[in-house]
C-alpha positions as CSV (number, residue, x, y, z in Angstrom):
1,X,0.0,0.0,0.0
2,X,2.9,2.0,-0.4
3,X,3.5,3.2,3.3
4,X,0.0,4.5,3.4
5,X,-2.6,2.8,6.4
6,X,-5.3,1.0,5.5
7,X,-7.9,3.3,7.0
8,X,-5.9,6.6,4.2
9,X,-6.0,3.7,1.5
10,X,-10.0,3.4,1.9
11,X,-10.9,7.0,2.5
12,X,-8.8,7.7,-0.7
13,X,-10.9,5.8,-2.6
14,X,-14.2,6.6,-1.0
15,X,-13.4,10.4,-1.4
16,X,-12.2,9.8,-5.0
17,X,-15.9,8.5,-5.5
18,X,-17.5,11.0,-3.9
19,X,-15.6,13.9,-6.0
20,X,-16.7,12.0,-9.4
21,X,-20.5,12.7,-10.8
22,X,-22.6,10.5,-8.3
23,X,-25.5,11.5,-10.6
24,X,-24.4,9.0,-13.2
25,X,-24.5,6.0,-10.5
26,X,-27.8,4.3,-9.8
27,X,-28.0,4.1,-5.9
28,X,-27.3,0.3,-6.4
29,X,-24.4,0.7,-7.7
30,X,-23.3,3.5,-5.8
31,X,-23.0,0.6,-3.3
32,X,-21.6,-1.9,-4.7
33,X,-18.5,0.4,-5.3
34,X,-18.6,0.7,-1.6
35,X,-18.5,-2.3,-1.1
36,X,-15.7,-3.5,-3.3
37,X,-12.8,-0.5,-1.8
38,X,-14.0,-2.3,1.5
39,X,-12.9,-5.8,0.3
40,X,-10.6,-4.4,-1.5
41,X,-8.3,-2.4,1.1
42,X,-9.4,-5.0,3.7
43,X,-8.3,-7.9,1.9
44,X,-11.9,-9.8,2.6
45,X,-13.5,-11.9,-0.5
46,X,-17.2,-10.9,1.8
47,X,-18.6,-8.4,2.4
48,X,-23.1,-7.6,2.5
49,X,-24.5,-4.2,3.0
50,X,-27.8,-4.2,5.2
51,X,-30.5,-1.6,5.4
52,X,-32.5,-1.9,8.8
53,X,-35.6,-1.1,9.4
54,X,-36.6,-0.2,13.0
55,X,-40.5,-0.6,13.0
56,X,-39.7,-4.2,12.4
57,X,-36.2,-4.4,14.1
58,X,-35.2,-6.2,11.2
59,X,-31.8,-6.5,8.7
60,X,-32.4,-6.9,5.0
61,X,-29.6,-7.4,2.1
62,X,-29.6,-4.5,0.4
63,X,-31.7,-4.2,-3.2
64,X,-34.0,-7.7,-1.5
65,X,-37.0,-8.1,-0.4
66,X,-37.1,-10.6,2.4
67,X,-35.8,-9.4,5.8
68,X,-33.2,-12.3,7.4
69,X,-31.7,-11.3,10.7
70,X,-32.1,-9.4,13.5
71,X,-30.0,-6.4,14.4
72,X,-26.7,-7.7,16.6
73,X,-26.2,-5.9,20.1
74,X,-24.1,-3.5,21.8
75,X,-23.5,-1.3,18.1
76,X,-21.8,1.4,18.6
77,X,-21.4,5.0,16.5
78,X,-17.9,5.1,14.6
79,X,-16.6,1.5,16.2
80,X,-15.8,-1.6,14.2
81,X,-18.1,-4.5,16.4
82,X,-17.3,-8.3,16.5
83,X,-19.4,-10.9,16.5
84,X,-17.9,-14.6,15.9
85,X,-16.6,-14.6,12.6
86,X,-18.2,-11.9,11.4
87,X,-17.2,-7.8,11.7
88,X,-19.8,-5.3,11.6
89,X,-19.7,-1.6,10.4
90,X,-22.6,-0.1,11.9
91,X,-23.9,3.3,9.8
92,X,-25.5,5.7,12.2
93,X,-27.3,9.0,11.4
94,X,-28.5,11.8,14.4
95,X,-27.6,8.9,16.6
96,X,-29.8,6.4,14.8
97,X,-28.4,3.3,12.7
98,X,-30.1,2.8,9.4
99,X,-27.7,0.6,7.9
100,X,-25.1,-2.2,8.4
101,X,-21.9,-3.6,6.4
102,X,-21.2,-7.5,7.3
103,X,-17.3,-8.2,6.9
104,X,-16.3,-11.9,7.3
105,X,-12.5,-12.8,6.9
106,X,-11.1,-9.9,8.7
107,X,-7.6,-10.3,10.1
108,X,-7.8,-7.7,12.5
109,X,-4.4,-8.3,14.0
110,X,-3.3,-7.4,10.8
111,X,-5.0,-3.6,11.3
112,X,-4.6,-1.0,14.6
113,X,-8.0,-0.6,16.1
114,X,-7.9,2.8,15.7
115,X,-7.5,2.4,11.7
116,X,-10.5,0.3,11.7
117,X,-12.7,2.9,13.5
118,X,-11.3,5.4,11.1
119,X,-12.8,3.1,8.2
120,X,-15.9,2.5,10.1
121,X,-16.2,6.9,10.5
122,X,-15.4,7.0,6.3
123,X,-18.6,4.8,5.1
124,X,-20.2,6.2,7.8
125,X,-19.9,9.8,6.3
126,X,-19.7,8.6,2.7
127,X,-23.0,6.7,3.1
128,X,-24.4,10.0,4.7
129,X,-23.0,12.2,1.4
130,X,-24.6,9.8,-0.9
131,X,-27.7,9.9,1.0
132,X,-28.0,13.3,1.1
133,X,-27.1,13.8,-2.5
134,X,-29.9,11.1,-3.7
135,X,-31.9,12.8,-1.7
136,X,-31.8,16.4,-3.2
137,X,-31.8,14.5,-6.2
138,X,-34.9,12.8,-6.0
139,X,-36.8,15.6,-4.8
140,X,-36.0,17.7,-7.3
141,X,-37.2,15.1,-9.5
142,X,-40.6,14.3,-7.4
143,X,-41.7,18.2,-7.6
144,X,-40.8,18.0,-11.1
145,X,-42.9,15.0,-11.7
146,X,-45.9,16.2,-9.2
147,X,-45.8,19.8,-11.2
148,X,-46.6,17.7,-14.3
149,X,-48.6,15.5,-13.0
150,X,-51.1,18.1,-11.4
151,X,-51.1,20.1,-15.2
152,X,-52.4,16.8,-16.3
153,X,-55.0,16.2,-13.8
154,X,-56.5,19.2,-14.7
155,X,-57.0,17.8,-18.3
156,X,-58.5,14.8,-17.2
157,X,-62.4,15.4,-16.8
158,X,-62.9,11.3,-16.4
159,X,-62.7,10.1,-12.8
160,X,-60.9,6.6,-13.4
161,X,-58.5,8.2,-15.8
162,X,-57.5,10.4,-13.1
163,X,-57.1,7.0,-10.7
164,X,-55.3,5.2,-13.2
165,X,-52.6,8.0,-13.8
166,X,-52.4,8.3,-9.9
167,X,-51.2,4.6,-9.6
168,X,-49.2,4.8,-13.0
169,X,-46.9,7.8,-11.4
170,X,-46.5,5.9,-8.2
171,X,-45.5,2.7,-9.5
172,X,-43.0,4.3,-11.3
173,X,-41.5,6.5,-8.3
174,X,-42.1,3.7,-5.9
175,X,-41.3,0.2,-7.6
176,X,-41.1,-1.5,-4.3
177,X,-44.1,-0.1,-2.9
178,X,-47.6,-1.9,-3.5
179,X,-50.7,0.3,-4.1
180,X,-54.4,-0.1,-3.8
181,X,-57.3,2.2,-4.3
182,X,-60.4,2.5,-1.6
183,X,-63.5,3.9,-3.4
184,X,-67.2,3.2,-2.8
185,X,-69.6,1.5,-5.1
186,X,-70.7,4.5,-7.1
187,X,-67.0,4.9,-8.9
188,X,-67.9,2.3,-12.0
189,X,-65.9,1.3,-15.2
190,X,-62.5,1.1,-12.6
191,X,-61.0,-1.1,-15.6
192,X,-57.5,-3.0,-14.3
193,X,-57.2,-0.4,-11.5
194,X,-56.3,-1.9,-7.9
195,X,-59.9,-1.7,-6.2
196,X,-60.8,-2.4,-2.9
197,X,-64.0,-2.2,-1.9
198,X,-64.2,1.0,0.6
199,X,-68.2,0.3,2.8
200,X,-69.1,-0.5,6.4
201,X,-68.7,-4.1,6.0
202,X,-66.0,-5.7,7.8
203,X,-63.4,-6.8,4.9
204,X,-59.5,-6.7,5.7
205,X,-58.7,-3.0,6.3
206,X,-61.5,-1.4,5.4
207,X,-61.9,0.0,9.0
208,X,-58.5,2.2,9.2
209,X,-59.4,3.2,5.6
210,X,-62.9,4.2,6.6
211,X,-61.1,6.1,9.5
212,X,-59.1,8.0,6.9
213,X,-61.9,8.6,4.9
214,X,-63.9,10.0,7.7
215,X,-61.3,11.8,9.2
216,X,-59.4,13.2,6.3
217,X,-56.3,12.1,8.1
218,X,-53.3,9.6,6.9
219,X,-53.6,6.5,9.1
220,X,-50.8,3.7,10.0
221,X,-51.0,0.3,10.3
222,X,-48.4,-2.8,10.4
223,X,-48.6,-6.4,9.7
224,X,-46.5,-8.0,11.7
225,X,-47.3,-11.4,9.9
226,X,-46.1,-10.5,6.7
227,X,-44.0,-7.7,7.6
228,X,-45.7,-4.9,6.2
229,X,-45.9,-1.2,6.7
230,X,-49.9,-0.3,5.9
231,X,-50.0,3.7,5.3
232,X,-53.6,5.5,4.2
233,X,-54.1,8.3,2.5
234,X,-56.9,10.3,1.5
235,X,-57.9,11.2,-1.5
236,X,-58.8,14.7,-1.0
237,X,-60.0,17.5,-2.6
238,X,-61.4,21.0,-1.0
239,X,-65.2,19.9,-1.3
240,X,-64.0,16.3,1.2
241,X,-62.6,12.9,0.8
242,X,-63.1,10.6,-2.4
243,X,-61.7,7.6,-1.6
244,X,-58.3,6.7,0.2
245,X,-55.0,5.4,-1.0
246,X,-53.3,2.2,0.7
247,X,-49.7,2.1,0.2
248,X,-47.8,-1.3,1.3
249,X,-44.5,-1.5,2.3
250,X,-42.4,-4.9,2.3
251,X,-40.0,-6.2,4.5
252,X,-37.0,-3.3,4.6
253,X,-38.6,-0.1,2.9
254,X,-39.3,2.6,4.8
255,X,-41.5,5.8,4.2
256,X,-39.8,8.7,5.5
257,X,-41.7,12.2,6.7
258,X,-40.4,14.0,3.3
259,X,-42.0,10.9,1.2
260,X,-45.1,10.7,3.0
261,X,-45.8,14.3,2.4
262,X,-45.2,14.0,-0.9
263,X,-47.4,10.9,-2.0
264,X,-49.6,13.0,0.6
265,X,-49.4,15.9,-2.1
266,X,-50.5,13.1,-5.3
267,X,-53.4,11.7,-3.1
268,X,-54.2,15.7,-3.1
269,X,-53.7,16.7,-6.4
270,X,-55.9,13.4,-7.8
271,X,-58.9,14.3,-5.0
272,X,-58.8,18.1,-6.4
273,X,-58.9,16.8,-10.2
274,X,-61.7,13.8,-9.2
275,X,-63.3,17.0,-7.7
276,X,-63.9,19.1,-10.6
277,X,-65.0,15.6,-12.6
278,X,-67.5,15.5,-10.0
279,X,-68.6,18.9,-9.5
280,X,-71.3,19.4,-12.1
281,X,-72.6,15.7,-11.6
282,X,-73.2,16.3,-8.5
283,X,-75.1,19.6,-8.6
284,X,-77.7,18.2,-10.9
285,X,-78.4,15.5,-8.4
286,X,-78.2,17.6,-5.2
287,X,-81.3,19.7,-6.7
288,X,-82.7,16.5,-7.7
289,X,-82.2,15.4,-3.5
290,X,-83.5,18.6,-2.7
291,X,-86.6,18.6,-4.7
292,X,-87.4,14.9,-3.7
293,X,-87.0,15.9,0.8
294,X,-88.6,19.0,-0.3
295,X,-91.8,17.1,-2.1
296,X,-92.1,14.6,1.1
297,X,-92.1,16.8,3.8
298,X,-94.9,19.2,1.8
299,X,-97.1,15.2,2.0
300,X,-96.5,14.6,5.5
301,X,-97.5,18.1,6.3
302,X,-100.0,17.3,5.2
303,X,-102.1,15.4,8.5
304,X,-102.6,11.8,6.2
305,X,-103.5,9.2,7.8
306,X,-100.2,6.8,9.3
307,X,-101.1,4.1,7.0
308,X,-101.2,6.4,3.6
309,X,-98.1,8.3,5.3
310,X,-95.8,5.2,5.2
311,X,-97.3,3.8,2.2
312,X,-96.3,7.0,0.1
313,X,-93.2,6.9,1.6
314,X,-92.5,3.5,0.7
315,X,-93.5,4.0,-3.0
316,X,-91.0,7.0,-2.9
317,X,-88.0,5.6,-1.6
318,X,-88.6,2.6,-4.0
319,X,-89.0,5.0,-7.4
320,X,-86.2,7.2,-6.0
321,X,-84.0,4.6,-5.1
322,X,-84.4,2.0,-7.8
323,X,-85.1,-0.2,-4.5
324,X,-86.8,-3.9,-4.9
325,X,-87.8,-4.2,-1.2
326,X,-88.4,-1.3,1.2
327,X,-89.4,-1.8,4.9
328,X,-90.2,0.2,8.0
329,X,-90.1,-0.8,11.4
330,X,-90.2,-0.3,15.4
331,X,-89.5,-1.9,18.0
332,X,-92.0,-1.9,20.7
333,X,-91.7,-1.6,24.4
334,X,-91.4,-5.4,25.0
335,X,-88.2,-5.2,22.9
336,X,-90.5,-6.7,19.9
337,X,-89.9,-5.9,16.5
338,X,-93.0,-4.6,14.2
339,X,-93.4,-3.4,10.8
340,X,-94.7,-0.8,10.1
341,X,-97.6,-0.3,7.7
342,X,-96.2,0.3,3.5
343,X,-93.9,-2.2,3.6
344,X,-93.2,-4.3,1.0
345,X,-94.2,-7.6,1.0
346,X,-90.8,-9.3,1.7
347,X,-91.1,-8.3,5.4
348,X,-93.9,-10.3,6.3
349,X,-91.9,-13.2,5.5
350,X,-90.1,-15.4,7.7
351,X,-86.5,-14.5,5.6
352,X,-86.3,-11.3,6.4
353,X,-85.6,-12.1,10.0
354,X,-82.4,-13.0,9.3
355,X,-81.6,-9.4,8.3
356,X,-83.0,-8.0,11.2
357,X,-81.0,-10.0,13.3
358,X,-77.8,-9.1,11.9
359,X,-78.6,-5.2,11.4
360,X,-80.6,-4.7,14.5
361,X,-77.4,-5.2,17.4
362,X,-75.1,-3.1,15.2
363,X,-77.8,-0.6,15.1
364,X,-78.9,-0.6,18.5
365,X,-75.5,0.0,19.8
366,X,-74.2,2.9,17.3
367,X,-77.5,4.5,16.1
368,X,-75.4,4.9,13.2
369,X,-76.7,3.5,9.6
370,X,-75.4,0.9,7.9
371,X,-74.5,0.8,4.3
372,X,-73.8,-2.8,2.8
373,X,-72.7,-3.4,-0.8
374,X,-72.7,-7.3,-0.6
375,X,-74.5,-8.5,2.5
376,X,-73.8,-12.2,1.4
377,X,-70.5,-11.5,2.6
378,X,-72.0,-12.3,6.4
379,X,-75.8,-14.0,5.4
380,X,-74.4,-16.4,2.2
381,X,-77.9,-17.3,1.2
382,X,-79.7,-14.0,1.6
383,X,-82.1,-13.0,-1.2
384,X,-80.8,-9.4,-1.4
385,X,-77.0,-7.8,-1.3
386,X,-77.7,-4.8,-0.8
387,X,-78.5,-2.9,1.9
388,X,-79.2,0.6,3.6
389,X,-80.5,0.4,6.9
390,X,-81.4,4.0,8.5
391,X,-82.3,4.2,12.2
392,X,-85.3,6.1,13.1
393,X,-83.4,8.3,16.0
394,X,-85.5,11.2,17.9
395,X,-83.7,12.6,20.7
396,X,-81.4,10.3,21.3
397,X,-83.8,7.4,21.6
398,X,-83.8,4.6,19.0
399,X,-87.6,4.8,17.6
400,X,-87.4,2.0,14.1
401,X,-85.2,1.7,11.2
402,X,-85.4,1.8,7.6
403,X,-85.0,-1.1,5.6
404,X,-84.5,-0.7,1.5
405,X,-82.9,-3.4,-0.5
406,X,-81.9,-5.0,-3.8
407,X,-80.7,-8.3,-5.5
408,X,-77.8,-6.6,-6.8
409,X,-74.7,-6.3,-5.1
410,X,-73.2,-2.6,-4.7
411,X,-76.6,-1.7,-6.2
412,X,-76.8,1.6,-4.4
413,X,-73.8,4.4,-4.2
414,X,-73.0,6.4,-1.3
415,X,-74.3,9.1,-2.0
416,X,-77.7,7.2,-2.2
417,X,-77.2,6.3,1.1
418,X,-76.7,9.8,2.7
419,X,-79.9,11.0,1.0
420,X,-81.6,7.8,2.7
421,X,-80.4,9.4,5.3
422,X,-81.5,13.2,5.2
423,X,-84.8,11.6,4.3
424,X,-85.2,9.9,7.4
425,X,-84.4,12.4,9.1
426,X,-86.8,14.1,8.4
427,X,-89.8,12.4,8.2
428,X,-88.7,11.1,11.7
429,X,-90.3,13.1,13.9
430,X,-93.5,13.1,11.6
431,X,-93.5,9.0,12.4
432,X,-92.2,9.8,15.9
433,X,-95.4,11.6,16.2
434,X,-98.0,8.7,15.2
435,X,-95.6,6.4,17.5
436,X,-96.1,8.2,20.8
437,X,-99.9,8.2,20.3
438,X,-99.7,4.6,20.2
439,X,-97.0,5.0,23.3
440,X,-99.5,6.6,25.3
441,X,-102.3,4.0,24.9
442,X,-99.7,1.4,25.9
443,X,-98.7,3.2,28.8
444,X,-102.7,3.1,30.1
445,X,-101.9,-0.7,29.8
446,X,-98.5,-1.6,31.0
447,X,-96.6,-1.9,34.2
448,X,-93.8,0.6,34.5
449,X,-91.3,-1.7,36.3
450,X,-91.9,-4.7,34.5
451,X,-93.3,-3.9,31.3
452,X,-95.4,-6.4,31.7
453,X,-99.8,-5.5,31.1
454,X,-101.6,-3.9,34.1
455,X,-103.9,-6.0,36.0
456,X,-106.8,-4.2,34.7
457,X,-106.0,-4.7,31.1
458,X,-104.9,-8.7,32.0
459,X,-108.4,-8.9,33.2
460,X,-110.0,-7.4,30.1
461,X,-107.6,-10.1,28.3
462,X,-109.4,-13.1,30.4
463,X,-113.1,-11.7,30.2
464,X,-112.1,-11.5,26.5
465,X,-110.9,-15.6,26.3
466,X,-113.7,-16.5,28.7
467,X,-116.3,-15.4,25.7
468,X,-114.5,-16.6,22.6
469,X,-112.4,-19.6,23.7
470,X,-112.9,-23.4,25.0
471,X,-110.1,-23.0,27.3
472,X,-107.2,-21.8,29.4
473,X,-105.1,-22.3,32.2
474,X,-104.3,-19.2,34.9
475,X,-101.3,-18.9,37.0
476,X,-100.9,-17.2,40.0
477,X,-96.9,-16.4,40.6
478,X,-95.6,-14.8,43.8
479,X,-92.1,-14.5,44.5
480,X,-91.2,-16.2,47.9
481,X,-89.4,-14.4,51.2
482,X,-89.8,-11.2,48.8
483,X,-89.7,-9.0,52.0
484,X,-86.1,-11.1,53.2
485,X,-85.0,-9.8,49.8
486,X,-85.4,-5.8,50.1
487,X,-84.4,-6.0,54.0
488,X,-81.5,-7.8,53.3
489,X,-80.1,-6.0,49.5
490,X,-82.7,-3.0,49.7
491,X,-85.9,-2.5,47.5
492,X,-83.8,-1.3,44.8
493,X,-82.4,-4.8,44.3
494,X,-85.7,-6.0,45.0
495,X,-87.4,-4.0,42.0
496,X,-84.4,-5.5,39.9
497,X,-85.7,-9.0,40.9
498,X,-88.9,-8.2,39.7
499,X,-87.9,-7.5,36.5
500,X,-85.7,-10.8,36.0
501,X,-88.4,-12.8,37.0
502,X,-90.9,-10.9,34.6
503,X,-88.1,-11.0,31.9
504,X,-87.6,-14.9,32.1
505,X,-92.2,-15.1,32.1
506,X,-92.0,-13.5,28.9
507,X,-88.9,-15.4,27.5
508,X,-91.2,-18.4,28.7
509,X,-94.4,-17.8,27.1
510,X,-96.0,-17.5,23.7
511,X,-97.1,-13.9,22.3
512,X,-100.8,-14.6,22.5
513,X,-99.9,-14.9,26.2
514,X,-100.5,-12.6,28.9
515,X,-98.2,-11.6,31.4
516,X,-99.2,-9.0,33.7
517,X,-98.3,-7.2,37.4
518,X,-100.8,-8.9,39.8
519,X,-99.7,-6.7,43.1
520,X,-96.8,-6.2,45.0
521,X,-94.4,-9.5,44.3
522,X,-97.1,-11.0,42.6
523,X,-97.4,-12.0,38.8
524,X,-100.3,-13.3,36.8
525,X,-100.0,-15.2,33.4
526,X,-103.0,-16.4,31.2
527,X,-102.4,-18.9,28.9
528,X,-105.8,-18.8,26.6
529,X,-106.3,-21.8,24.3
530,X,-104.0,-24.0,26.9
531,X,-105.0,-27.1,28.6
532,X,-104.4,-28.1,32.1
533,X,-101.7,-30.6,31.4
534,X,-99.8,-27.9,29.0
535,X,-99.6,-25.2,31.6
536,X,-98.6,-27.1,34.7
537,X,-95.7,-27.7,32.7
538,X,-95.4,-23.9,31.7
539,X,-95.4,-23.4,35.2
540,X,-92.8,-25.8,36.4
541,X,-90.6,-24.7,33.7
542,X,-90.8,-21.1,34.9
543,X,-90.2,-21.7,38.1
544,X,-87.1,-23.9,37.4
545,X,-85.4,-21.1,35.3
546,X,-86.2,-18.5,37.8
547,X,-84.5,-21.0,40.2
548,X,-80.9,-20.9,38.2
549,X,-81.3,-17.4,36.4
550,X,-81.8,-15.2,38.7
551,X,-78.7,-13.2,40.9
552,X,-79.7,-13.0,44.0
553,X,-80.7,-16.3,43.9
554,X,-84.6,-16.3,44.4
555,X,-87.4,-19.0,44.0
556,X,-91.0,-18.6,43.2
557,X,-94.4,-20.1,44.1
558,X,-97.0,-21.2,41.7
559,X,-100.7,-21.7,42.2
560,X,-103.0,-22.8,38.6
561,X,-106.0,-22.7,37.8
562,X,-108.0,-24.0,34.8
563,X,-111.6,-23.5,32.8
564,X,-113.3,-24.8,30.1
565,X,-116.3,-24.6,28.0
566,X,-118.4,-26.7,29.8
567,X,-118.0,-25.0,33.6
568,X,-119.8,-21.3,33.1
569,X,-116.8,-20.4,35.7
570,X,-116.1,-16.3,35.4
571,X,-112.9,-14.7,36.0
572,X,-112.9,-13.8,39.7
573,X,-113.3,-17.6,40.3
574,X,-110.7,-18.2,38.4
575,X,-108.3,-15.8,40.2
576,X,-109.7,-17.4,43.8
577,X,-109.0,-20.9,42.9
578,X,-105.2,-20.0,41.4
579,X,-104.9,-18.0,45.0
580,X,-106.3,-20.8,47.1
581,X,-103.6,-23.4,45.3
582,X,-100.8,-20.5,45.6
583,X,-101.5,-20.6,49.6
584,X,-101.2,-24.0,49.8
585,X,-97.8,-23.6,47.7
586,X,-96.4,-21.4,49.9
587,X,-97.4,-23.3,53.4
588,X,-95.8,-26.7,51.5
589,X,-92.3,-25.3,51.4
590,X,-92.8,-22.5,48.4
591,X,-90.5,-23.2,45.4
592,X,-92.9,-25.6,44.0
593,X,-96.8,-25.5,41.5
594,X,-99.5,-26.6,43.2
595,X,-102.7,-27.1,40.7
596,X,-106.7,-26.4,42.1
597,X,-108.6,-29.5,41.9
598,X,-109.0,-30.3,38.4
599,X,-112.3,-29.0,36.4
600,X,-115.3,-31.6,35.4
């Protein structure tokens, strides 16, 4: 080496590099130069750079894909580390390393330490020129390319033309980099772009891109399985947010600050050019939205009957809508769901239970609608994909939902879905209105504790059977050592056992049934049309599964009673016999039916 040190012999070089035009390297094999003064003035036949990627604490070769080692220990800035047979020249930047250089073959007794740190210092602050350079580089290149890009958009008045020059440019920028496209349903001809379906449904990360959507914000999101980076961004123009852009990054890619604003400047420039596609499309059909809420709130002004109110508004939603199956309904204060009148004929069949069931707990506990482009997704043999469910909300308080529908799959857009939605709105109160009158009459005839029927409509109930039926069977319920109960937890826990025990009557009998308040701890049910035999055994089963489902642990007593056609036996005797075998229940031990002497 002609009397110079190793660690002159390699900064020569690397400085002789440095002071040729970089620009007419490729990064790649700005490296591989590096590499080969390092085996070169270090006598070594191997030698692998690594970048390192600190999300996923990971070492990849450099220019690969798949990630193979873990970062070794105890690194430090401008030192030359050992490790077994291998040597590692750690490259650190503000205190942070970002990239490694495995030596093996190193004879360090034939180098001073201090040469070899020296060595380690020069690729460290080569590395960092090169970086820097590539850097300014690049970005004067990426401004260029987004300044050309943007005079393009402009010229582009179709919306998928404007998506498909979007993922073009960032393919090309960003070969390592996977990219995928959000929308909803209503973008159509998308051609060979990289769609993903962008809804409420509950399809691999289509909740952080709904977040990004909603917010307007870029959201983050790693997979540690496959060792992926999962960015966001929305596609954004001044009017709001027109779909989102996912961006996947393998293995040792990273996306710096500088890069994320700038593919956050695309996503920008391509939601400000789908904009102005948009803009006049969506003017025309804003008046037409207008004109339609304006033309239904003018008919329910109008004091029509409920029945011709829901009917008109069923035949609206399904003209406006292009909608095969539209449906109303309410759910009562038993927790029961009803239909309301104009509904289509679809919800008086059994199938559409199955849709109520899935919509009604995510609608109950968000009181937020629900817009489904494939439904099948979650009911695989449902009739109809789609779906737009709207609750019915009035001050806070869920009152029904709206139910429209179609064969199709991502039959309806969005945008059909927020009208649904402004619609309901406000014909909500209108229906609100014809609800509460119904409210009040139920409230004449309902317990408030319970929810079970008041005694005096029960009795109506029975008078009723008594003229019309052949037979029925009465029990009398009471709950036993009721008073034990409110002494020893309070009568606040007491009014809670009440209502278990009324909860598990009606989870026990049939809807023609009648459950109601008797007094106090007591509890009647009528079972009209019900034989003796039947409703002994309706009456043991209660009392068993008040037995094991109740907290505190309770029991009950049960006295029955029974008529038929051929004893002229009235009510009141009814109730005496039931109370009579209810006595005896309790002086027997409680926790047990006891039946009147059977009818002749």
């Amino acid at each position: 080496m002609g009397g110079q040190s190793v660690d002159s012999v390699v900064k020569s070089k690397l400085y002789e590099l440095l002071s040729n035009q970089l620009y007419r390297y490729s990064i790649n094999e700005i490296i591989e130069k590096l590499i080969d003064v390092l085996k070169s003035g270090l006598n070594i036949s191997h030698a692998v750079f690594y970048t390192y990627n600190k999300q996923l604490d990971y070492l990849t070769p450099f220019n690969e894909r798949c990630p193979i080692k873990s970062l070794p220990q105890d690194l430090h800035e401008g030192k030359l580390s050992s490790f077994g047979e291998f040597d590692y020249i750690p490259l650190f930047q503000n205190e942070t390393i970002f990239a490694l250089i495995e030596l093996k073959g190193l004879d360090r007794s034939r180098f001073p330490s201090a040469s070899l740190d020296e060595i380690v210092k020069a690729c460290t602050f080569f590395h960092a020129c090169i970086s820097q350079f590539l850097l300014i580089t690049q970005k004067g290149r990426k401004f260029e390319q987004l300044y050309l890009l943007t005079e393009k958009f402009h010229s582009l008045m179709n919306k998928d033309h404007v998506l498909a020059e979007l993922i073009t440019t960032l393919k090309t920028m960003y070969s390592d980099y996977l990219f995928y496209l959000f929308l909803s349903h209503d973008n159509d001809n998308q051609g060979d772009l990289p769609i993903k379906d962008l809804g409420f449904d509950d399809q691999e990360g289509n909740e952080i891109a709904m977040e990004a959507f909603v917010t307007g914000n870029v959201q983050l999101s790693f997979d540690k399985k496959n060792l992926q980076t999962l960015f966001y961004f929305p596609i954004k123009g001044k009017q709001g947010v027109y779909g989102v852009l996912q961006v996947v990054i393998n293995h040792n890619t990273e996306l710096d600050e500088e890069n994320k604003g700038y593919i956050t400047m695309l996503a920008n420039a391509a939601g400000t050019a789908l904009e102005n596609a948009q803009l006049y499309e969506q003017s025309k059909r804003l008046i037409k939205d207008l004109q339609l809420i304006n033309e239904i709130s003018h008919r329910l002004n109008k004091n029509l009957k409920f029945t011709d109110t829901m009917t008109y508004l069923s035949s609206k939603i399904m003209d406006s809508f292009d909608a095969e199956e539209v449906g109303f309904f309410y759910i009562n204060q038993y927790g029961m769901i009803q239909f309301f009148p104009g509904s289509t004929k679809f919800f008086s069949t059994e199938e559409i239970n199955v849709y109520i069931e899935y919509l009604r707990e995510k609608i109950e506990k968000d009181l937020e609608g629900l817009f489904i482009g494939d439904i099948k997704s979650y009911i695989h043999d449902a009739t109809y994909s789609s779906v737009m469910a709207v609750p019915m909300v009035q001050s806070n308080n869920l009152k029904g939902c709206a139910l429209v529908l179609h064969k199709e799959p991502y039959h309806f857009s969005f945008d059909m879905f927020k009208l649904l939605q402004s619609l309901i709105h406000h014909t909500t109160l209108a229906l609100t209105n014809s609800l509460l009158r119904e409210e009040l009459e139920t409230l004449v005839k309902t317990d408030h504790l319970t929810q079970l029927f008041s005694r005096s409509y029960f009795n109506e109930r029975i008078e009723q059977s008594i003229n019309k039926d052949r037979q029925g069977t009465f029990v009398l319920i009471d709950i036993d050592d009721f008073k034990r109960i409110n002494d020893t937890y309070g009568h606040q826990t007491g009014d809670e056992v009440l209502v278990q025990v009324a909860n598990i009557i009606k989870n026990n009998i049939r809807e023609d049934d009648v459950a109601a308040r008797w007094g106090g701890e007591e509890i009647s049910v009528y079972l009209p049309q019900v034989d003796l035999k039947t409703g002994i055994i309706i009456a043991e089963r209660i009392v068993k599964c008040v037995r094991e489902n109740t907290s505190p642990v309770i029991t009950i007593s049960c006295g029955v009673s029974y008529w038929n056609a051929k004893n002229h036996e009235n009510a009141n005797k009814l109730f005496s016999r039931a109370d009579k075998a209810l006595y005896i229940a309790k002086n027997m031990g409680k926790n047990q039916v006891i039946i009147q002497e059977e009818v002749t």
